[in-house]
Every structure is written in C-alpha cells, then in structure tokens.
DRENROTI-519124 format. One line per 2 residues: their letters; for each residue y, z, x of N, C-alpha, C. Coordinates in steps of 0.05 Angstrom, whole numbers, m for minus. Each point is the difference from the previous one (the first is absolute). Layout:
a	Y Z X Y Z X Y Z X | ...
//
This chain:
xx	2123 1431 2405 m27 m11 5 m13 15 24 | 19 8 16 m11 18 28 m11 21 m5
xx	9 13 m19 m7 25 m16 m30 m4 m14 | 3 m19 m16 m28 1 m17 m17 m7 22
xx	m3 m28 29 m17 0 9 m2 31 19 | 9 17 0 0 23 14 m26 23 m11
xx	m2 m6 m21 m15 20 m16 m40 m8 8 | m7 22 1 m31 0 10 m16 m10 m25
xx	m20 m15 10 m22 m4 m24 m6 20 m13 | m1 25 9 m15 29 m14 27 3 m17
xx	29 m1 14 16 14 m28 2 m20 m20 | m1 m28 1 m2 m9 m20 m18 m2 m21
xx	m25 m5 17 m28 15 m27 5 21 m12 | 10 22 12 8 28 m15 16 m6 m22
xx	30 m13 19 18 m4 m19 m6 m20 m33 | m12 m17 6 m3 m17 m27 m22 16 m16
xx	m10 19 10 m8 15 m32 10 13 m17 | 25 13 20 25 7 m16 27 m13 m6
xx	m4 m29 2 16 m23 m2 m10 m7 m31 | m30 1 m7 m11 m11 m26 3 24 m15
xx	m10 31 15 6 24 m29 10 m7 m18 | 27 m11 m7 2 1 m23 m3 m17 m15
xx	m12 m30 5 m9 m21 m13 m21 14 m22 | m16 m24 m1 m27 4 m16 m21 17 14
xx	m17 10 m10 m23 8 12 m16 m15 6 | m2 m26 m3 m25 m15 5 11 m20 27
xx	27 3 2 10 m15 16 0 23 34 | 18 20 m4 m6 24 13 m35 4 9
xx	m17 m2 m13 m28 2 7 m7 m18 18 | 8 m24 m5 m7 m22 17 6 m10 22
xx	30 16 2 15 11 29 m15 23 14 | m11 23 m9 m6 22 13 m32 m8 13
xx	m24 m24 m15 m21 m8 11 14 m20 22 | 14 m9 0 12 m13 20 m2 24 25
xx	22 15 m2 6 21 16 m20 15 7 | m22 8 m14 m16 11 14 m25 m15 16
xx	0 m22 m8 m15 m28 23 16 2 21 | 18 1 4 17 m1 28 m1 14 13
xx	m2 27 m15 m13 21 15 m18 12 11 | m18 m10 m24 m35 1 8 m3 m15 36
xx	21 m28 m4 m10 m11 30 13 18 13 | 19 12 5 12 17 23 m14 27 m8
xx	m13 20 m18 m22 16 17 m20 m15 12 | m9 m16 m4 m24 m12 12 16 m11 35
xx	9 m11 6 13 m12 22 6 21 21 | 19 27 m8 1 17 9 m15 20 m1
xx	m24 4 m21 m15 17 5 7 30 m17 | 23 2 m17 14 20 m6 m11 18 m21
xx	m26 m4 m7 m10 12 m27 m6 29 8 | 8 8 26 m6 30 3 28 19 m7
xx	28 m16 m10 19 11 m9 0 8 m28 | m24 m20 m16 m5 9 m29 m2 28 m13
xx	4 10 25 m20 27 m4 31 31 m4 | 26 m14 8 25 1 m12 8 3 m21
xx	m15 m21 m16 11 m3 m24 m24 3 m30 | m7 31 10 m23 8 m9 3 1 m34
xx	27 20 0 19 0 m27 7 m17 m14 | m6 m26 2 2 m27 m11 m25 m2 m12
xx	m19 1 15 m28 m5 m3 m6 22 m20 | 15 31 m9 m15 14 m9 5 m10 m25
xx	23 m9 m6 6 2 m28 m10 m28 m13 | m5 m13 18 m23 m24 m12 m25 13 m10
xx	m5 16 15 m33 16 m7 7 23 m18 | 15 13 m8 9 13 m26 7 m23 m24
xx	6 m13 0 0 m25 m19 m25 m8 m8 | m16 m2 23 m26 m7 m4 m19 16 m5
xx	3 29 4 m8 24 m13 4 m3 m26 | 20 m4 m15 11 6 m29 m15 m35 m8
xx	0 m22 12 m8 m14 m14 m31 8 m11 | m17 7 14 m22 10 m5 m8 18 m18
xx	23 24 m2 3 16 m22 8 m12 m26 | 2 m25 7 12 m10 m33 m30 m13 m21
xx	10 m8 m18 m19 m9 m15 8 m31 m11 | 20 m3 0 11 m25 m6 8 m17 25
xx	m16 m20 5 m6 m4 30 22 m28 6 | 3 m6 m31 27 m24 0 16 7 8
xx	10 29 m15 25 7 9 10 7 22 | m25 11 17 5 18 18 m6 m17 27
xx	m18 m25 m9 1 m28 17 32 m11 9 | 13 m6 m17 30 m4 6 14 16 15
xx	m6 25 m9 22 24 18 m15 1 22 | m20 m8 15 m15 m2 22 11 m17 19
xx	m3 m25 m10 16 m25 8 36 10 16 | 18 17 m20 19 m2 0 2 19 29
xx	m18 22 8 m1 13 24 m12 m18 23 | 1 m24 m3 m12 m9 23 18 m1 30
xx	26 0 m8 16 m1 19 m8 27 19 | m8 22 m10 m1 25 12 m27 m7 25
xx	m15 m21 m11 m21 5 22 9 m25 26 | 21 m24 m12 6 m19 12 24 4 14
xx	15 10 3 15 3 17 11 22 23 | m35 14 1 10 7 31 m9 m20 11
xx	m12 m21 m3 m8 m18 5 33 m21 26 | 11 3 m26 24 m4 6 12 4 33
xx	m5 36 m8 22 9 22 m24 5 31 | m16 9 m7 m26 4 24 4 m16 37
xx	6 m23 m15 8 m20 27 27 5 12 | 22 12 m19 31 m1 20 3 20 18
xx	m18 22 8 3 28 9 6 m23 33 | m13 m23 8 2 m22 21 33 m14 4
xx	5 m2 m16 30 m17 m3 12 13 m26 | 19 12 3 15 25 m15 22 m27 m23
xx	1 6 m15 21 m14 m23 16 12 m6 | 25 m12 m8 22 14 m11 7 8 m36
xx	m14 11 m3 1 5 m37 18 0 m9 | 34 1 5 16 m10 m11 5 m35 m7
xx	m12 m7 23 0 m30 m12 m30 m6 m15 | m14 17 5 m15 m6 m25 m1 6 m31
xx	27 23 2 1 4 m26 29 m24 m10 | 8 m7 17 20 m18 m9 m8 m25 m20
xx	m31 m7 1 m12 m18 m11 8 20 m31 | m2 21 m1 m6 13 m29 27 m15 m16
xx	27 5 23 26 m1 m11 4 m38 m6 | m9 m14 11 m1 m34 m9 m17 0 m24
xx	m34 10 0 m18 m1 m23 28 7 m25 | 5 36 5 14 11 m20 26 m23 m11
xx	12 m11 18 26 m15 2 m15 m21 m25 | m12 m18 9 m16 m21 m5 m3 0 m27
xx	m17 21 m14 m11 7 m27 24 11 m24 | 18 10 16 34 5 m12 6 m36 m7
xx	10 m11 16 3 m28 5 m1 m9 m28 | m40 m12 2 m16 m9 m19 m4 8 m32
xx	14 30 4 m4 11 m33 26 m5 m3 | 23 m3 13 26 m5 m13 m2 m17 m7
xx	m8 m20 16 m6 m34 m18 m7 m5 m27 | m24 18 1 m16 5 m17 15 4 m30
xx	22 21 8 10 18 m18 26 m22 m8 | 6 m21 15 19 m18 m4 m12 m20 m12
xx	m23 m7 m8 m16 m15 m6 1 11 m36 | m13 21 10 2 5 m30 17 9 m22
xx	24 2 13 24 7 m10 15 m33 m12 | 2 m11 23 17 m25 m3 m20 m17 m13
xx	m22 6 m3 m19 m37 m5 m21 5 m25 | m3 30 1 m14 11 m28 12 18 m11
xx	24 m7 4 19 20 m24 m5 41 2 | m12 m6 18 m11 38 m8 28 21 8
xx	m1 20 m8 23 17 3 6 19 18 | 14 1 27 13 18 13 15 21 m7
xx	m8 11 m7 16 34 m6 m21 21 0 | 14 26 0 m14 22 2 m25 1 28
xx	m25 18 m28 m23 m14 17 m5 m22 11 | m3 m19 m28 m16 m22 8 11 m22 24
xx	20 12 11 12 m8 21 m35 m2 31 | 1 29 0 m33 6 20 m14 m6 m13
xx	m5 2 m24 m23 m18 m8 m8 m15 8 | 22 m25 m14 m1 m37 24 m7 2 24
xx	14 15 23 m9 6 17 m22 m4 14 | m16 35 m15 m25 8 2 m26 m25 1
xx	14 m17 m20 m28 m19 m5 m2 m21 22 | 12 1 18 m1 m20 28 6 17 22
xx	m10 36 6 7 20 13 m23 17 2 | m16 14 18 m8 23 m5 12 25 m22
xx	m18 14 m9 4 29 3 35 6 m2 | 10 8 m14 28 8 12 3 24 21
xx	m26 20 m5 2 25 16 m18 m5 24 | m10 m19 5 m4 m17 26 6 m18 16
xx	14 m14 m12 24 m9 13 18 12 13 | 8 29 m18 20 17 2 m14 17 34
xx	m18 3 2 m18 14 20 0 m24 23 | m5 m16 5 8 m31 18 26 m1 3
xx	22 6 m12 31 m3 5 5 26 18 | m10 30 m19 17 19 17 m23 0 29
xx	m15 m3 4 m18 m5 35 16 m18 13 | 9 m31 m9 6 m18 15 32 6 11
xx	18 11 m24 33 1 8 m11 15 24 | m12 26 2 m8 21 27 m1 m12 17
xx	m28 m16 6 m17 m11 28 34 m18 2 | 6 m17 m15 15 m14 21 25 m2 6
xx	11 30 m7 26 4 7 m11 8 25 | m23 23 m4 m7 15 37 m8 m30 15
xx	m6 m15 m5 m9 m24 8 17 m15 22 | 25 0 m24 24 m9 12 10 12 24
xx	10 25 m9 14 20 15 m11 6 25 | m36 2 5 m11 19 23 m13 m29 12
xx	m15 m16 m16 m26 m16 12 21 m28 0 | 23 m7 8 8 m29 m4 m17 m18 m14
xx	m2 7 m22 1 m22 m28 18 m22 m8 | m10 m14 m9 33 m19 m6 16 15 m24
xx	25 m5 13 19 13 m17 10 m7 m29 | m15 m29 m2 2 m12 m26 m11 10 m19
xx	m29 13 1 m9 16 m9 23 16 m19 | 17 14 11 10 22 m11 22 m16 m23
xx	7 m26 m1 17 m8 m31 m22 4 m21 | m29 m3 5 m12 2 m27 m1 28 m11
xx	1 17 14 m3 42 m6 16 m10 m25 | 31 m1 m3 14 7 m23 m17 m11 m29
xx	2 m25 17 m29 m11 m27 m10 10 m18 | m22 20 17 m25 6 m12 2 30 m7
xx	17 12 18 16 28 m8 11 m10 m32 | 18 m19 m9 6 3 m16 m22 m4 m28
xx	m17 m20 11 m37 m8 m16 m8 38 m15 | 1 19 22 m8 33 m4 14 1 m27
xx	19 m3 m2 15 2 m20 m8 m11 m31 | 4 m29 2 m12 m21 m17 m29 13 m18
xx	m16 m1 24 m37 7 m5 5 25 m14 | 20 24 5 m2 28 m18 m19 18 1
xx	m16 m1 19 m18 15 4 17 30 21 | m3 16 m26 17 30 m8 0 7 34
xx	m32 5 19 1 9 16 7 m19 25 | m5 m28 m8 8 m20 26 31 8 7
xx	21 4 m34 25 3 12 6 30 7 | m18 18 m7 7 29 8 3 5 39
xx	m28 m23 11 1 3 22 23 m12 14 | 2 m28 m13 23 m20 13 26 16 2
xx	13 15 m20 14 24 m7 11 23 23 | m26 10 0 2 27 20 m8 m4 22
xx	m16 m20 0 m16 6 40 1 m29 10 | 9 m23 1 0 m22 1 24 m1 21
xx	26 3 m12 21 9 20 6 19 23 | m16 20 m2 m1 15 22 m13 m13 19
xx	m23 m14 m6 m18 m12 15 17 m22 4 | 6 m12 m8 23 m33 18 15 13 15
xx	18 24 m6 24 8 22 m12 7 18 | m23 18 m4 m15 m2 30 m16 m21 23
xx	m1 m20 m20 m9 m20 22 26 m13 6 | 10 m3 m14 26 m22 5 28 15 22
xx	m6 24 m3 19 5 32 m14 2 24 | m22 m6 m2 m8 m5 18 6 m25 21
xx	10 m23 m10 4 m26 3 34 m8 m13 | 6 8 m16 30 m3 m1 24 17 m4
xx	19 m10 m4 29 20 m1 4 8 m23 | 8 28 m6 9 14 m26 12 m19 m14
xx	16 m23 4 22 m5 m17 m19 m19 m18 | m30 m17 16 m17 m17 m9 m10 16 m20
xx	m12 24 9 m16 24 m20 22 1 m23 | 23 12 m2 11 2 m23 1 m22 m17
xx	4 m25 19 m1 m25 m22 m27 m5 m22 | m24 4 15 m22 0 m12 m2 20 m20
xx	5 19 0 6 22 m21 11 m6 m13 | 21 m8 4 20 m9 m35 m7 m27 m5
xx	m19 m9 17 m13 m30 m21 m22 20 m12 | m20 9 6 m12 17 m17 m2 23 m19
xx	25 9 7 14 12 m32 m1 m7 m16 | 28 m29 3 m7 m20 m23 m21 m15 m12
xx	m19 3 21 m16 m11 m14 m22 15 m19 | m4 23 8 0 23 m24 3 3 m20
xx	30 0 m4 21 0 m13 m8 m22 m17 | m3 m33 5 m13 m18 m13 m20 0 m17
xx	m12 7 26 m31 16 m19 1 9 m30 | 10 21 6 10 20 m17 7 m21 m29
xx	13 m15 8 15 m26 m25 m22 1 m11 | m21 m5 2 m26 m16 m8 m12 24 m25
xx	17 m1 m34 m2 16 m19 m32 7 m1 | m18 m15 4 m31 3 1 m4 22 19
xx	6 m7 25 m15 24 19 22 22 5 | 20 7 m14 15 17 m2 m7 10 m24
xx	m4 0 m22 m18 15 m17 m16 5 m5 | m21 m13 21 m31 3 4 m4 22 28
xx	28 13 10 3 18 22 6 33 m15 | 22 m5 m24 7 18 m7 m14 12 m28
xx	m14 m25 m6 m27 13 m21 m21 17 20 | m10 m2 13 m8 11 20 8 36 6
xx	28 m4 6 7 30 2 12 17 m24 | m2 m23 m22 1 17 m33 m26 20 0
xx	m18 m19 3 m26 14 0 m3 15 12 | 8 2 27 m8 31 21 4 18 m6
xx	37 3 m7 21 22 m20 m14 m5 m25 | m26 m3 m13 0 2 m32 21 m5 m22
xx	14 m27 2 12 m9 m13 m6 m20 m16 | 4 4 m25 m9 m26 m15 m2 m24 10
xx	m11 m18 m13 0 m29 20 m11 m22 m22 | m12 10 m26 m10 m14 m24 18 m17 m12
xx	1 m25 8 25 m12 m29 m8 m1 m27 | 27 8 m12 m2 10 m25 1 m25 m22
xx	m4 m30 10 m4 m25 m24 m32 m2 11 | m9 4 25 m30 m12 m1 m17 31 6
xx	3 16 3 m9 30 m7 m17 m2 32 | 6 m24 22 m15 9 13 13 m1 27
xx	m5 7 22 13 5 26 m3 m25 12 | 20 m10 13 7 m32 19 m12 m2 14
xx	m7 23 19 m9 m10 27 m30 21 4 | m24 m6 12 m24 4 3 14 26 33
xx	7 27 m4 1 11 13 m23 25 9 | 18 14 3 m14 32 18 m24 8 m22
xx	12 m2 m34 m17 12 m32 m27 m22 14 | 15 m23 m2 m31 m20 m2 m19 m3 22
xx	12 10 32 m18 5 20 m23 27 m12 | 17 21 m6 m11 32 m2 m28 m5 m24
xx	8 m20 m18 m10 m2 m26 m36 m21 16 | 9 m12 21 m20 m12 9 m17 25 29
xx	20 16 16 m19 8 12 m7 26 m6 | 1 10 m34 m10 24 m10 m33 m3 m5
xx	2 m25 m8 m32 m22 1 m15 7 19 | 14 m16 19 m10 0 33 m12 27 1
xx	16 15 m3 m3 29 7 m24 18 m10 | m1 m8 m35 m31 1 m11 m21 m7 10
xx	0 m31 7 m20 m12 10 m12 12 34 | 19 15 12 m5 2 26 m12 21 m13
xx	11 23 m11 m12 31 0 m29 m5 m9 | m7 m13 m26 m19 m14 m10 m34 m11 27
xx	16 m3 25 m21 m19 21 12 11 26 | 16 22 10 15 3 22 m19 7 22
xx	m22 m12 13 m21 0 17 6 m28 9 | m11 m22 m21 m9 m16 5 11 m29 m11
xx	17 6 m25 19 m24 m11 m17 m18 m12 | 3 m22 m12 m11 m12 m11 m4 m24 7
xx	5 1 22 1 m33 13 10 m32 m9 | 6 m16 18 26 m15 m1 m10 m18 m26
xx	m13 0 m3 m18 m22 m35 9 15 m13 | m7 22 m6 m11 16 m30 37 16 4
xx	12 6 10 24 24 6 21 m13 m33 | 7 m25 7 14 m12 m30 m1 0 m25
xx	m35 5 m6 m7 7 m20 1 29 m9 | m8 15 22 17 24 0 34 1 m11
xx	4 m6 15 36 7 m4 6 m11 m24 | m12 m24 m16 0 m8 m26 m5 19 m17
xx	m22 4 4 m21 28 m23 34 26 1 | 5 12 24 18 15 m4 30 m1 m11
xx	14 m30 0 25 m7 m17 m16 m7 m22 | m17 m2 m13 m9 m3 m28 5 25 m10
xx	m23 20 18 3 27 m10 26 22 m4 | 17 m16 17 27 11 m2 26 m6 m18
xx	m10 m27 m19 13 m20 m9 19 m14 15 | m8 2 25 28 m14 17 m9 m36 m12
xx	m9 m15 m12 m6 m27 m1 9 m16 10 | 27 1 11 15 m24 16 m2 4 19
xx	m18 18 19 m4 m7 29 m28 1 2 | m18 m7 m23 m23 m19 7 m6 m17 16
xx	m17 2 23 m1 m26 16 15 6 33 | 13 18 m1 11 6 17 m5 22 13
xx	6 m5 33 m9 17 16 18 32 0 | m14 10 18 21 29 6 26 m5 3
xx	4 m15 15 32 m4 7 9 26 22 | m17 14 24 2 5 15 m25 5 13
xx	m1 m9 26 m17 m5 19 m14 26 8 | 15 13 3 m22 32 1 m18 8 m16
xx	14 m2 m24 m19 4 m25 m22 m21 m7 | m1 m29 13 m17 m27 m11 m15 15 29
xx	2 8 29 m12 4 6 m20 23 m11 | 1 20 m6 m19 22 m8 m17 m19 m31
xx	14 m6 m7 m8 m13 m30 m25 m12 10 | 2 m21 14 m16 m20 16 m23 12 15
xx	12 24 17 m20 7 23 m8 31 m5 | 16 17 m13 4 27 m2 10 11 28
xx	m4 26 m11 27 17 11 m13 0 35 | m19 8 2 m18 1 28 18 m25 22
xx	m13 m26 m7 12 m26 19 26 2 m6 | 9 m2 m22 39 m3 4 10 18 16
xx	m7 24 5 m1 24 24 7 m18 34 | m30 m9 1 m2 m14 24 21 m18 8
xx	2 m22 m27 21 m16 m3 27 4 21 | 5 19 m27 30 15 12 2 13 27
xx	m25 16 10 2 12 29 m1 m23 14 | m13 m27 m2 m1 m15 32 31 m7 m4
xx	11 m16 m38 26 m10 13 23 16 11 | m2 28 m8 10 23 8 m1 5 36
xx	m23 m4 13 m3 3 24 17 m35 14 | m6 m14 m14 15 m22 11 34 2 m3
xx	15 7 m23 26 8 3 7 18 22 | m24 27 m6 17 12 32 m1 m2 13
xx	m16 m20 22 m3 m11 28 22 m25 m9 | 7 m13 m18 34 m16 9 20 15 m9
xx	m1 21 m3 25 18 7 m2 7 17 | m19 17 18 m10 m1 30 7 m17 18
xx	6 m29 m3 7 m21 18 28 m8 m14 | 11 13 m23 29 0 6 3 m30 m10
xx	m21 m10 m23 4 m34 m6 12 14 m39 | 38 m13 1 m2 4 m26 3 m19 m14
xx	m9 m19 8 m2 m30 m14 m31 9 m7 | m19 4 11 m31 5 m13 6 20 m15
xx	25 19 m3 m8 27 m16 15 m11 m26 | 17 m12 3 19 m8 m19 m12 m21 m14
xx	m25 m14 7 m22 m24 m20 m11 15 m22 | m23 30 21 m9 19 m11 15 13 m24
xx	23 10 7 7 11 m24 11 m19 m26 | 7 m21 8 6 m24 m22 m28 1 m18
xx	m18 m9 18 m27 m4 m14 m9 29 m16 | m8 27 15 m1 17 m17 14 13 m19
xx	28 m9 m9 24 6 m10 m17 m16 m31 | 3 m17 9 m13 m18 m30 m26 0 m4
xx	m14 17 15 m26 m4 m10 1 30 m27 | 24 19 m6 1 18 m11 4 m14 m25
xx	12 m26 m7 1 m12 m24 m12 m22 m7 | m13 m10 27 m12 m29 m12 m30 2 16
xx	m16 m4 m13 m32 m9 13 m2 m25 15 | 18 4 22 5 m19 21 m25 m21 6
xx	m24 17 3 m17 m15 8 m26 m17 m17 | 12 0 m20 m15 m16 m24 11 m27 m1
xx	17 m11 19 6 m27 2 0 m13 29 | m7 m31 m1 m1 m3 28 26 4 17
xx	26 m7 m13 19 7 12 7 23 14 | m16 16 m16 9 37 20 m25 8 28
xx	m25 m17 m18 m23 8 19 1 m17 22 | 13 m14 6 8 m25 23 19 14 17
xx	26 10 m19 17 13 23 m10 24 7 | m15 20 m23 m8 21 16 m22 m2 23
xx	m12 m12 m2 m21 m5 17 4 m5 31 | 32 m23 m1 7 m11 21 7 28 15
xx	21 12 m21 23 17 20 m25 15 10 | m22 15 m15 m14 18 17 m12 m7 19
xx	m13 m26 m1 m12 m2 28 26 m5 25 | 22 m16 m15 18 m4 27 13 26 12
xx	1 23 m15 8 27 5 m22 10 19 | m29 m9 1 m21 6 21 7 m11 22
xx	6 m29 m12 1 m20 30 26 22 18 | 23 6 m9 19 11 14 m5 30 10
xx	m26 8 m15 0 32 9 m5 m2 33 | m24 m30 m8 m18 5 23 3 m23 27
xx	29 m11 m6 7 m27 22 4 11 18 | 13 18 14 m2 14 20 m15 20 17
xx	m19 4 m12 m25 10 3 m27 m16 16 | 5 m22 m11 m26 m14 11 15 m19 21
xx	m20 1 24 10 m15 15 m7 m31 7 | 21 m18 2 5 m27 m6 m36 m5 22
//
C-alpha cells in the first residue's frame, strides 16, 4: 500500500492510459480525455505551454494526417483516420508540464505490464468460458482464436508484452521497482509464444535475453542469472510445444529457402506468410509509383489498394491494408512527407543513443521492427502506444535540459 500511495498524480495519469491500451478503444479513449484534463490544469497552473514547442514532431504528424485528409475525397473515410491521430496532437499535452517534477517511466510503463497482465487474465476466462460452457474446441488454431475474441490484435499484444518484460526487468534491477513485478515476466514471455507472431518470437529469441542478462547483473548473483535462464529455456522450449506456432515459425522459413509449403489435400498453403505479405505490398508498390509525390490520401488510399489486388487477382486481401507502415505511409502521403517522417523519427533515435537510453532504443526498434510487417498505425492500439513512446522519448530527451 506504501508503494501505490508513493506514486505521483502525473505517473498515474500517464500510467492508466497504458493500463487501458489494451482494453477497448472506447474505454481507453475515455481514460486518455481524462488524462489530458488533468493536464490541461497543470499547463495552465504552471504555465508550461512554452515546452510544447519540444514536441514539435508530434504535432507534425498530426498535420501530415491532416494534409492527406484534405487530399482525400472520401471525407468519411478519411474522417475516421483523422480521429484515430488525435493522440498525436494530445499528448504533448501530456508531457509539457513534467519538465517541473521529473517522473519515473519505468513505473509508468509498469501500468502497461498489469493492463497487459489484466487482458491475458480476462481472455483466458473467456477462452474457459467458451470451451467448458459452449462446447467450442481447443486445438490447433482455434485455440488463439478463442482467445483473440476477448484480446487485442495478437501482433499487438505481442508489441505490449515484448516493451513491458524490458521496462520492468530494468525497472526492477536499476529503479527499485517491486520485485513482484518480475513472477509475471515468465507469464507473458511465455503469452510471445502462444500469440505466434513470427517476429514477436524472433525478437523474444535473439535479443530479449541479452537484454535481461544485462540488466539483471546488475542487481544479482550469477547463480540467480543462471536460474532465470534455465526457467526461460524451458520455457521456450514449451513454447515451442505449441504445434500451431511452431509450424506457423517454420512455414515461414520454408518460404524464405523456396520450399514448398502448398498442402497437397487442400492445394493451398496454411499459414498467410512472406508469399501473402509480398503478394499485398507488390500493390502497395503500384499504387505508390502510380501517385509517388503526393499519395492518395487517408479516405481515398483503400480504394486504391483494392483497385490494385483486383488487378492483380490477389482477391483475398481485399479490404486490407499494406501490412507495412512504410509503405501505408507513402501510399497515404507519398514519397516527399514519408521522407520527413522517417528523418524526424530518425533524428529522435539518434539523440537516445546519444544519451545512452536503451530502454527508449529498444521500444524504437520493437515498434519499427513491426512496422516492416504490420500497418501499425491503422489501429488505435498502435497509434496510442506509438504516439505515447514518442512524445515520452521527447519528454526524456529534454528533462535535463530545461531547468526545474
């Protein structure tokens, strides 16, 4: 209880917007107008709206959004995707006032790891619900399926787990966090697994553990480190059990090596891989060369990308976006602004490698890692977290800079 009353009004506003991420959106929304009334009174109180001017790169890409809405012609559509950037103009809002009283962002991202905890929780229920009380069937897929339908996103979720195991092992280890914290990591490390999202477990895999051994000797004894390692082997190793995302890993690298992958009773391939990304951003790729100035803006861009899987006969990925964020950007804005895009977030990565933060570099690359396969920001769940980390990556460029 000493602990929770310990925490500042500002990290908890922060924190419960990433306590709701992975709920609903309408519930999440209603948390973040919360959050930014709270903050509205503290620029006003303190006077802080001359720090806005920080978090300029927040503000741009609201007005590139709002550029392309303009360029559109379908004003419904492009009404929605308007809406969904609002976070970009609302939360420097956010951060503007703390440059006065500095916060600890590991305990604000700890809210992510209870939200994340929380919504695991609720869809197991869920999934016990519908197993035991409506007869439905556990195996294979439709195991995540059940899941899914009381869950975000699986490859957003998967993006919320590998950020949160990070912040709060460093959490633990450097910023005295509670240490309880750290029984849920195995958890949701093992969730990476479950969810099967090819690249959530590629990272968890290769750079996940280097990154714990380095925080974690920092704070304890080799013999503790080894133990944690061979609980996370096995749990790997577990993983691994899971016939779904073990053949949904190695269909994957059939395809890289050009190996068949078609079953020979349904003539068609299992899993929606690398063929069915390429087959969608060869489209993309038309449509950009087609408008590469100016894009087609955030209304009219879908109907585009439709017109081009028609013309290609791709038909089953009608309706759907690029499925990578570089490419939905030019699609959307053309090649000119996605330029810009990439140079400010580009200038923001290398000033936190500059300050030596690899908890901010290690968000960054999570987030741009997946924006190569998924159009991250076509949902509120990605445009919420992306929005956050960038402005809180300002708030930290510039906390030591301005004086209290």
């Amino acid at each position: 209880m000493h602990r929770i009353l310990r925490i500042k009004f500002d990290e908890f506003f922060l924190g419960i917007i990433l306590l709701t991420v992975p709920f609903s959106n309408d519930f999440n929304s209603k948390i973040i107008i919360i959050s930014v009334l709270f903050f509205l009174y503290k620029n006003v109180k303190n006077n802080s709206w001359q720090n806005l001017k920080f978090f300029w790169i927040s503000f741009m890409l609201f007005g590139v959004q709002f550029l392309s809405f303009l360029n559109s012609s379908n004003f419904y559509e492009a009404s929605k995707k308007m809406v969904l950037f609002i976070p970009f103009i609302a939360f420097p809002f956010l951060f503007s006032s703390l440059f006065e009283k500095k916060v600890n962002i590991y305990i604000i991202f700890s809210f992510l790891l209870y939200g994340s905890l929380l919504i695991i929780l609720y869809a197991w229920a869920g999934v016990l619900y519908e197993v035991f009380v409506l007869n439905q069937k556990f195996d294979y897929g439709r195991g995540l399926a059940l899941f899914l339908k009381y869950a975000p996103h699986h490859v957003y979720l998967s993006i919320f787990i590998l950020i949160t195991i990070y912040s709060n092992i460093k959490g633990v280890a450097k910023y005295n966090l509670r240490e309880a914290n750290l029984f849920v990591i195995p958890i949701l490390y093992f969730m990476i697994f479950f969810l099967g999202s090819r690249l959530g477990v590629l990272i968890a895999i290769l750079l996940l553990p280097y990154l714990l051994y380095r925080e974690l000797k920092k704070r304890y004894s080799k013999n503790i480190i080894k133990r944690v390692f061979v609980l996370f082997l096995m749990i790997t190793i577990l993983g691994f059990f899971n016939k779904f995302t073990r053949e949904k890993v190695l269909f994957t690298f059939y395809e890289i090596v050009d190996i068949s992958t078609v079953d020979k009773f349904t003539n068609k391939k299992p899993f929606d891989g690398v063929g069915f990304r390429a087959a969608i951003w060869k489209s993309s790729v038309q449509a950009i060369k087609e408008s590469p100035f100016f894009g087609y803006g955030i209304g009219d861009a879908q109907y585009v990308l439709n017109s081009k899987y028609s013309n290609n006969s791709t038909y089953d990925v009608i309706g759907m976006n690029s499925h990578n964020q570089y490419l939905q950007f030019m699609v959307y804005y053309g090649v000119i602004l996605f330029l810009i895009i990439m140079a400010s977030l580009f200038y923001i990565i290398k000033r936190i490698i500059k300050i030596k933060d690899l908890f901010l570099f290690y968000v960054w690359f999570v987030l741009l890692s997946f924006c190569f396969t998924e159009s991250i920001l076509n949902r509120q769940w990605g445009v919420v977290l992306f929005a956050f980390c960038l402005n809180i990556s300002i708030y930290k460029l510039y906390e030591n800079q301005i004086p209290n």
